[in-house]
PyMOL Python script that loads the backbone (N, CA, C, O; Angstrom):
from pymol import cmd

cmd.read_pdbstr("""\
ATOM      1  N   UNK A   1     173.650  33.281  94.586  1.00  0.00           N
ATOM      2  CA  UNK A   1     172.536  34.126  94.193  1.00  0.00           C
ATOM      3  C   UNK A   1     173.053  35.214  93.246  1.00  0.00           C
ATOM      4  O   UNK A   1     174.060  35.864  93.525  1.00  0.00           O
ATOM      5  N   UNK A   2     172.448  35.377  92.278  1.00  0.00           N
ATOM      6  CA  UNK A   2     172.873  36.363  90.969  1.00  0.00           C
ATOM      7  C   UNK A   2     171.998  37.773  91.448  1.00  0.00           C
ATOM      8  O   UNK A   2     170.783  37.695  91.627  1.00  0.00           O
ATOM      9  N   UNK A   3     172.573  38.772  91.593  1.00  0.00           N
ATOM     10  CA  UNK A   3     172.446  39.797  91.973  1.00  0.00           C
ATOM     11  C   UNK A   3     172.137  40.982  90.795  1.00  0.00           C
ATOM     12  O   UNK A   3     173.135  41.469  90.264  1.00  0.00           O
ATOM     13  N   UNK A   4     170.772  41.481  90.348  1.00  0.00           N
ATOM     14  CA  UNK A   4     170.750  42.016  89.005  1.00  0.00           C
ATOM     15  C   UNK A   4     170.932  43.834  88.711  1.00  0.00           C
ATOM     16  O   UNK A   4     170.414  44.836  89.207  1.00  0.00           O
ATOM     17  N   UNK A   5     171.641  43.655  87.966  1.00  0.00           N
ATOM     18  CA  UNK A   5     172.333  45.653  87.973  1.00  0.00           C
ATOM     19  C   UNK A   5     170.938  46.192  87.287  1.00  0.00           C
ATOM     20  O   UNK A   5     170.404  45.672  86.308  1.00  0.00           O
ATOM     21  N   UNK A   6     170.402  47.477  88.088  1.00  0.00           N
ATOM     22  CA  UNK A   6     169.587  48.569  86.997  1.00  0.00           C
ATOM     23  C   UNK A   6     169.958  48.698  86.032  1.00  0.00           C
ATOM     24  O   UNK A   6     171.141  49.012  85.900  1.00  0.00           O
ATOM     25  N   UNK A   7     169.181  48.530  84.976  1.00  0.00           N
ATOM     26  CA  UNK A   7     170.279  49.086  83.229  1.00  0.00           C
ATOM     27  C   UNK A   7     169.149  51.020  83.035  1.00  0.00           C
ATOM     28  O   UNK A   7     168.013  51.494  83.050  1.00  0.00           O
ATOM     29  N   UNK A   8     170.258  51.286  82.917  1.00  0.00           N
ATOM     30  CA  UNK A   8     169.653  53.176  82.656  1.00  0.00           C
ATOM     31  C   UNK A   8     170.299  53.478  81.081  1.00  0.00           C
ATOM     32  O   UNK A   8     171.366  53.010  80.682  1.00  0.00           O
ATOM     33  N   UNK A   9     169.372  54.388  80.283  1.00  0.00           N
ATOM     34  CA  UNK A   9     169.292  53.999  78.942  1.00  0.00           C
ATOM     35  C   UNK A   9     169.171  55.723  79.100  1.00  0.00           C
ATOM     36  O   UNK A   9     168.036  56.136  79.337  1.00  0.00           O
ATOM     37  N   UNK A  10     170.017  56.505  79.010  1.00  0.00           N
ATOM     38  CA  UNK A  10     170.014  57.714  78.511  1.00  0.00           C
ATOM     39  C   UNK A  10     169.707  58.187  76.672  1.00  0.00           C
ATOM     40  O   UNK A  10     170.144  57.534  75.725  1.00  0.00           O
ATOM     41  N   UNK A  11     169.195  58.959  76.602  1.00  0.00           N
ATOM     42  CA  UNK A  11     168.559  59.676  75.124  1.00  0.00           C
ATOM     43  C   UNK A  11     170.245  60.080  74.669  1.00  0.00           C
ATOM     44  O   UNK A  11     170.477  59.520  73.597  1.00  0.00           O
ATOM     45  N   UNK A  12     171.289  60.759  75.090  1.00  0.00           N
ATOM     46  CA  UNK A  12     172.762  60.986  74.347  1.00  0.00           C
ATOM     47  C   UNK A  12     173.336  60.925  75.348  1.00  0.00           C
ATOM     48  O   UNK A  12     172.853  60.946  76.480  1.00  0.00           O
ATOM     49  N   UNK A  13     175.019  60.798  74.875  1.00  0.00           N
ATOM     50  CA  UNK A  13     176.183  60.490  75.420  1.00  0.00           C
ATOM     51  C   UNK A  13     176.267  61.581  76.817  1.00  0.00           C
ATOM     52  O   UNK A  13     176.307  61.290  78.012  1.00  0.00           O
ATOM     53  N   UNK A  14     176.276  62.954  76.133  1.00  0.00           N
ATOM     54  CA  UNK A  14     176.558  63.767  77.896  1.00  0.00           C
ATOM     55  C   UNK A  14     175.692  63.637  78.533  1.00  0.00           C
ATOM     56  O   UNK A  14     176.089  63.846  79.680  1.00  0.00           O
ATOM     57  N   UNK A  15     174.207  63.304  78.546  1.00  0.00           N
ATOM     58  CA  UNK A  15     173.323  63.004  79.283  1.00  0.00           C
ATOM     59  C   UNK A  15     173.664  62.032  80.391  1.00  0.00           C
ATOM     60  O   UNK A  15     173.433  62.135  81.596  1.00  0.00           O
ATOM     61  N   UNK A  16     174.399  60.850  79.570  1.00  0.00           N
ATOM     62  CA  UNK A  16     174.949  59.153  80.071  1.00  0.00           C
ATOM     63  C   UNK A  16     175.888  60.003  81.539  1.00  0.00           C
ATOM     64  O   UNK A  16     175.718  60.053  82.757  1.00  0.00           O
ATOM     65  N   UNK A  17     176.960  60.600  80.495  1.00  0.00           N
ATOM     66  CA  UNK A  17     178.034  61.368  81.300  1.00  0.00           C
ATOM     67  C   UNK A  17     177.539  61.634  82.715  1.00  0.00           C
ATOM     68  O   UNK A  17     177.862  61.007  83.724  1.00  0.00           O
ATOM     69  N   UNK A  18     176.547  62.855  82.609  1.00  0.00           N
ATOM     70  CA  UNK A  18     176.010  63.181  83.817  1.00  0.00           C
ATOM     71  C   UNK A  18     175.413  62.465  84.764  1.00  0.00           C
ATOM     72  O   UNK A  18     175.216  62.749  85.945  1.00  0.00           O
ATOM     73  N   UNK A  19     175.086  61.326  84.035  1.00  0.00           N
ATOM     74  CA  UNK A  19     174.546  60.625  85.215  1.00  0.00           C
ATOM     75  C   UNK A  19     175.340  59.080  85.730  1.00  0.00           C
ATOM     76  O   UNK A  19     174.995  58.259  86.580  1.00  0.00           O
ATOM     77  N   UNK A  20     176.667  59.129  84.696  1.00  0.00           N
ATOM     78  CA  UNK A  20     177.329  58.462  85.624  1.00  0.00           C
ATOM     79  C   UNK A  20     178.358  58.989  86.710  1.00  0.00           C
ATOM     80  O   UNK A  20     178.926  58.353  87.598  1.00  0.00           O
ATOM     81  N   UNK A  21     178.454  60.645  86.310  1.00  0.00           N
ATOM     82  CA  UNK A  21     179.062  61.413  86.975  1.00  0.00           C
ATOM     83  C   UNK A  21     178.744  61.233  88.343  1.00  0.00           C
ATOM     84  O   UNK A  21     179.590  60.842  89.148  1.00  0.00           O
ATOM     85  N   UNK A  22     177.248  61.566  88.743  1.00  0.00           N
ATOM     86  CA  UNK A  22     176.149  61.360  89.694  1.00  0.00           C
ATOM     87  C   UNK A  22     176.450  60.284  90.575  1.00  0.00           C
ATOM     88  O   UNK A  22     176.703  60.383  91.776  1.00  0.00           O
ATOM     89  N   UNK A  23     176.379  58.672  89.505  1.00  0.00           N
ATOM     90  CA  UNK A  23     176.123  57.780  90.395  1.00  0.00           C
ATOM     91  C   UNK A  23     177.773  57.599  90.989  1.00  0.00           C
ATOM     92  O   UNK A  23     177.727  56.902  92.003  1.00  0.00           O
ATOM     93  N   UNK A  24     178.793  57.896  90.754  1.00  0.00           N
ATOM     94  CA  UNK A  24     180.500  57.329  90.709  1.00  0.00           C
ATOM     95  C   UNK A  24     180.715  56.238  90.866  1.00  0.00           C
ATOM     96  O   UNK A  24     180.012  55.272  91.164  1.00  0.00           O
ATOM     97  N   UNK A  25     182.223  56.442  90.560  1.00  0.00           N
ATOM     98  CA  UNK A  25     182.132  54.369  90.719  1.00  0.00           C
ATOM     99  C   UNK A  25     182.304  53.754  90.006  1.00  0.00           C
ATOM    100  O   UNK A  25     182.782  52.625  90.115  1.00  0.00           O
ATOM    101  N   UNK A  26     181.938  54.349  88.954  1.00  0.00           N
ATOM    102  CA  UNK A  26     181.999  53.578  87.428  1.00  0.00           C
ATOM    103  C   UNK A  26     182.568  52.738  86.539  1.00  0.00           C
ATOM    104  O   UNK A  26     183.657  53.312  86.562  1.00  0.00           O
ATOM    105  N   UNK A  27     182.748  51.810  85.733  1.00  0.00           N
ATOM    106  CA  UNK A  27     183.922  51.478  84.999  1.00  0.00           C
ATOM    107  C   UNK A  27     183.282  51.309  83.397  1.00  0.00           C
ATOM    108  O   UNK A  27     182.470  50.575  82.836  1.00  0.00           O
ATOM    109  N   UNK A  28     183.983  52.215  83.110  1.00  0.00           N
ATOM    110  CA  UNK A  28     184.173  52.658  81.714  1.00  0.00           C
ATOM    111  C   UNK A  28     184.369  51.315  80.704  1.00  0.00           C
ATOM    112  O   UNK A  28     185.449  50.724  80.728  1.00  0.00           O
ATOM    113  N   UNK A  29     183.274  50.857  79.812  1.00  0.00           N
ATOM    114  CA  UNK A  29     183.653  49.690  78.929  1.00  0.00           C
ATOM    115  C   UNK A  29     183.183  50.327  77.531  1.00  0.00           C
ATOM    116  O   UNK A  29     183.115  51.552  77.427  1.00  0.00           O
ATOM    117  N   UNK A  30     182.854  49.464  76.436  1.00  0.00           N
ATOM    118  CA  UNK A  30     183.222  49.815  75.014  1.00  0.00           C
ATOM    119  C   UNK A  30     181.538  50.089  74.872  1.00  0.00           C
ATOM    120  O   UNK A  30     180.876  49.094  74.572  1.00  0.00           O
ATOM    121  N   UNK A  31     180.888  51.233  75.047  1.00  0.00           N
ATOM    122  CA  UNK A  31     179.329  51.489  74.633  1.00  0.00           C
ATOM    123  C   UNK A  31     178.634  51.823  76.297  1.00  0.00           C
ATOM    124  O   UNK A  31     177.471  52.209  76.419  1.00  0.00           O
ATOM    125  N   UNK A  32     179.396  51.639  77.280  1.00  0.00           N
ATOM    126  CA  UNK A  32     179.009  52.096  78.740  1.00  0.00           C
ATOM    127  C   UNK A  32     179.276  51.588  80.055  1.00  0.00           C
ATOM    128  O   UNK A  32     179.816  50.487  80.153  1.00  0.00           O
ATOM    129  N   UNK A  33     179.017  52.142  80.919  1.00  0.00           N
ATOM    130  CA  UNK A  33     179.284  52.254  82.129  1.00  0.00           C
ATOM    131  C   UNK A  33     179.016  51.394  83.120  1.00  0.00           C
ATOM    132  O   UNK A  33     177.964  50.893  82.723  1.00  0.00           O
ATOM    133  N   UNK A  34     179.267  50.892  84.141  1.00  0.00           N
ATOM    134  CA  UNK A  34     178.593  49.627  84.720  1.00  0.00           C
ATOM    135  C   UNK A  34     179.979  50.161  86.240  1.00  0.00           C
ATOM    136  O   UNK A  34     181.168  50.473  86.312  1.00  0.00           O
ATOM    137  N   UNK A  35     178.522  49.924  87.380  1.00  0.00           N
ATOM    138  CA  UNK A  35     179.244  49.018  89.157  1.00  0.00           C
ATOM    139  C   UNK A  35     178.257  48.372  88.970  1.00  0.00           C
ATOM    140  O   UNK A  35     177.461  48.181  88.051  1.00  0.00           O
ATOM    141  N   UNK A  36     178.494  47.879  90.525  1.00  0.00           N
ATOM    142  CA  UNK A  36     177.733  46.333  90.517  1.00  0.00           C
ATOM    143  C   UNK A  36     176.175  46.962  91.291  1.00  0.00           C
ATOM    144  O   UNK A  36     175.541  46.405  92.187  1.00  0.00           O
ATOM    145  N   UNK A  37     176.001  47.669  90.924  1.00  0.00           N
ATOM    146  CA  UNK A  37     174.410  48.140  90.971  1.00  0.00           C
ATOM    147  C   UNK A  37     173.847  48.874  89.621  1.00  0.00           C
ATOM    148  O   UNK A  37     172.622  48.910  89.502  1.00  0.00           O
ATOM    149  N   UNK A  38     174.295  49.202  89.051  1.00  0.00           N
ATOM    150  CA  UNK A  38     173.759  50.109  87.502  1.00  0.00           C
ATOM    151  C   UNK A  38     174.962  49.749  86.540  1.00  0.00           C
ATOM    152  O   UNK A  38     176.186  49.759  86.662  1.00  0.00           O
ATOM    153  N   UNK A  39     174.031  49.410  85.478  1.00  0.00           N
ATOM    154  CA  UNK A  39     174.860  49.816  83.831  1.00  0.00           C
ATOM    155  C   UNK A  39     174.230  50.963  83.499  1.00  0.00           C
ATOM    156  O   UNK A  39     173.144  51.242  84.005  1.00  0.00           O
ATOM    157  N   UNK A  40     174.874  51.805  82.559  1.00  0.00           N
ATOM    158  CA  UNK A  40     174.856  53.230  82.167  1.00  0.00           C
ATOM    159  C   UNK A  40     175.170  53.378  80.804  1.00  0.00           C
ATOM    160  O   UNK A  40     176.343  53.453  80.439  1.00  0.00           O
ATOM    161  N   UNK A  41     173.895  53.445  79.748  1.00  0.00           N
ATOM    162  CA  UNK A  41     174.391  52.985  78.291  1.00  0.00           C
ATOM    163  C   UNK A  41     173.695  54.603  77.681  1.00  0.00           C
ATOM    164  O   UNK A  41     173.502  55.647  78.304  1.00  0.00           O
ATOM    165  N   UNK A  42     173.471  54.297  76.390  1.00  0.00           N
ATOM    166  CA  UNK A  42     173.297  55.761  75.931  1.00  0.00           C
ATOM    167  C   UNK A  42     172.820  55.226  74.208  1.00  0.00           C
ATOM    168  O   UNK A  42     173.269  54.206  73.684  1.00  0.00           O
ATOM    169  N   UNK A  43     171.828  56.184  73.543  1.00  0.00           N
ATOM    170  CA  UNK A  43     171.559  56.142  72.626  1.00  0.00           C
ATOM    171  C   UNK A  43     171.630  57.821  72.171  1.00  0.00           C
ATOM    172  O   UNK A  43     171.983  58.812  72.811  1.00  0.00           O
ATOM    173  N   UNK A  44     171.030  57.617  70.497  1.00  0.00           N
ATOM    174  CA  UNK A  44     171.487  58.665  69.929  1.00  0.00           C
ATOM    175  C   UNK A  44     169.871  59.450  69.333  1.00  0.00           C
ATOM    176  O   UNK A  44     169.180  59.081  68.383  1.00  0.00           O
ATOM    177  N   UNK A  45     169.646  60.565  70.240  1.00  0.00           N
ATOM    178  CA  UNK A  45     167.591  60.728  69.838  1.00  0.00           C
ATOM    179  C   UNK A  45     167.064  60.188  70.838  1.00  0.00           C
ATOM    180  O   UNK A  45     167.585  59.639  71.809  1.00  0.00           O
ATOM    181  N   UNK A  46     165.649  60.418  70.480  1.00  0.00           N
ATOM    182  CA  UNK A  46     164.780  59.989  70.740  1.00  0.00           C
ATOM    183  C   UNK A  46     164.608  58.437  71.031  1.00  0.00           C
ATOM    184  O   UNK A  46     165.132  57.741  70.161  1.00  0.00           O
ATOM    185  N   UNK A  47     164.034  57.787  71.990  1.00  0.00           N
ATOM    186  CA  UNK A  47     163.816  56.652  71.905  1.00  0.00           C
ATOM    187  C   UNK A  47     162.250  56.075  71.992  1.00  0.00           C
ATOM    188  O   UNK A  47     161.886  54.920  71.776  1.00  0.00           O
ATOM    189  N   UNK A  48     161.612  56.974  72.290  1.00  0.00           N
ATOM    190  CA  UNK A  48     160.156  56.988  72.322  1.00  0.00           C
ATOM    191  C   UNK A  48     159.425  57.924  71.785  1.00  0.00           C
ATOM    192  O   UNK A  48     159.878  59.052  71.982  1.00  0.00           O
ATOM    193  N   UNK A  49     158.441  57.873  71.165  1.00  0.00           N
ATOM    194  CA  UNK A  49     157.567  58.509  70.972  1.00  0.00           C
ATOM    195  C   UNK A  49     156.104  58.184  71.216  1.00  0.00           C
ATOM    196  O   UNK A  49     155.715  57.022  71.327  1.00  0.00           O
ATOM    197  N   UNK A  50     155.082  59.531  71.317  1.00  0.00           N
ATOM    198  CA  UNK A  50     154.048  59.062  71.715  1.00  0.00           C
ATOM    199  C   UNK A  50     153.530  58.574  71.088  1.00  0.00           C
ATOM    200  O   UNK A  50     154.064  58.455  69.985  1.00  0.00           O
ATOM    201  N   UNK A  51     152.080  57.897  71.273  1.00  0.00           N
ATOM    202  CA  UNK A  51     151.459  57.405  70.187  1.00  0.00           C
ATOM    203  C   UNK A  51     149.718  58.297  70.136  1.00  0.00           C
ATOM    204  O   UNK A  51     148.991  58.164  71.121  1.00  0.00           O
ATOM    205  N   UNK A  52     149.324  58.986  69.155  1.00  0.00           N
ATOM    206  CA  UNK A  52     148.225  59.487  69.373  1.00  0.00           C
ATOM    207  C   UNK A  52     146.528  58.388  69.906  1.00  0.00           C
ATOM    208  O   UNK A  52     145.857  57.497  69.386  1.00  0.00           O
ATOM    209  N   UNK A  53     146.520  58.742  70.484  1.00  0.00           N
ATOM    210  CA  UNK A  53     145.197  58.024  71.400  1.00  0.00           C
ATOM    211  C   UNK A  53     144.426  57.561  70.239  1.00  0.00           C
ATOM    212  O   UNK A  53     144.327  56.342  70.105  1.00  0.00           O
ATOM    213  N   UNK A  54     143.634  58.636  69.028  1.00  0.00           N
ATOM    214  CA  UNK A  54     143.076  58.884  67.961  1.00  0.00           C
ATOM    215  C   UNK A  54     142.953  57.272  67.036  1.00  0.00           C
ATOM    216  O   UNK A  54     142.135  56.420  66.688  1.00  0.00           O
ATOM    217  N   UNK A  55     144.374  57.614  66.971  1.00  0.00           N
ATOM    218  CA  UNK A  55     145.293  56.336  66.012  1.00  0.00           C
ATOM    219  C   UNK A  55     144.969  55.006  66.474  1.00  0.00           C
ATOM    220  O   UNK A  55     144.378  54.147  65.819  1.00  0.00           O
ATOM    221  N   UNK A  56     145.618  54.856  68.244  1.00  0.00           N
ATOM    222  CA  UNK A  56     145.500  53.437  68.846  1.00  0.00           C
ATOM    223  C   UNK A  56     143.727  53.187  68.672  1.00  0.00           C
ATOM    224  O   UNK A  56     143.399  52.246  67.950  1.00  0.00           O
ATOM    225  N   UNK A  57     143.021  53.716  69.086  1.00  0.00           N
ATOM    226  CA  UNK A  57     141.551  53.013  69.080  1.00  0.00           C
ATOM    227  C   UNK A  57     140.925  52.946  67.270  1.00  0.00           C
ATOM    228  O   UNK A  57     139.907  52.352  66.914  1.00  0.00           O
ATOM    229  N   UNK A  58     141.634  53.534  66.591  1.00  0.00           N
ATOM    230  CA  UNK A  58     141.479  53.628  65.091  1.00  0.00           C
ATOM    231  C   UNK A  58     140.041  54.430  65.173  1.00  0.00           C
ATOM    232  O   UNK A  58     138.928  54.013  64.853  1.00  0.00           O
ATOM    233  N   UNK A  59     140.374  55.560  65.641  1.00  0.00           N
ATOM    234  CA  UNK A  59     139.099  56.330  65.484  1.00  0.00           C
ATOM    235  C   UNK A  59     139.321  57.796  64.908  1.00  0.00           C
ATOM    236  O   UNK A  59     140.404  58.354  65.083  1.00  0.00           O
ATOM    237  N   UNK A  60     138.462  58.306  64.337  1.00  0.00           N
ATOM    238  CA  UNK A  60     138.530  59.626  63.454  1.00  0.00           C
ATOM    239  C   UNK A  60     138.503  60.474  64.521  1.00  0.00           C
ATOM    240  O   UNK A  60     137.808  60.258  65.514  1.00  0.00           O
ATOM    241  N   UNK A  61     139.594  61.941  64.313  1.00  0.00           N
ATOM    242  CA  UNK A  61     139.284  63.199  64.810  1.00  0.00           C
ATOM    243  C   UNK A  61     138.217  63.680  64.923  1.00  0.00           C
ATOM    244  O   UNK A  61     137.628  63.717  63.843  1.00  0.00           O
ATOM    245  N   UNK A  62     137.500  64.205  65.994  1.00  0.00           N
ATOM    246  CA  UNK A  62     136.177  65.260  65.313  1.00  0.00           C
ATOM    247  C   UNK A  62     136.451  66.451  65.979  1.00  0.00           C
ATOM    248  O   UNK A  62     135.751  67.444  65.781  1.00  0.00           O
TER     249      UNK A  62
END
""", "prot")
cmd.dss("prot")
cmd.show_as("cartoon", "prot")
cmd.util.cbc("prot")
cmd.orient("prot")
């Protein structure tokens, strides 16, 4: 039976830090962190943004 790790996607690197600090355990590979319950990766910004309500139904401000 294949057993599947949480993947956690932090917004920057010390963010990642802190929260692999948190979980311990860790092993350090080339872009992030991984035990055999969580990988621990990291991007650079923002990864979402909202989307205005307005926009999605394509309807005018009033």
């Amino acid at each position: 039976m294949i057993k599947l790790a949480k993947l956690i996607i932090a917004e920057k690197p010390s963010l990642a830090m802190n929260i692999v600090k948190s979980i311990g355990g860790m092993q350090k590979n080339d872009g992030y962190f991984e035990n055999a319950e969580y990988i621990v990766t990291f991007a650079f910004g923002h990864l979402l943004k909202l989307y205005d309500l307005d926009n999605f139904f394509d309807r005018n401000k009033t």
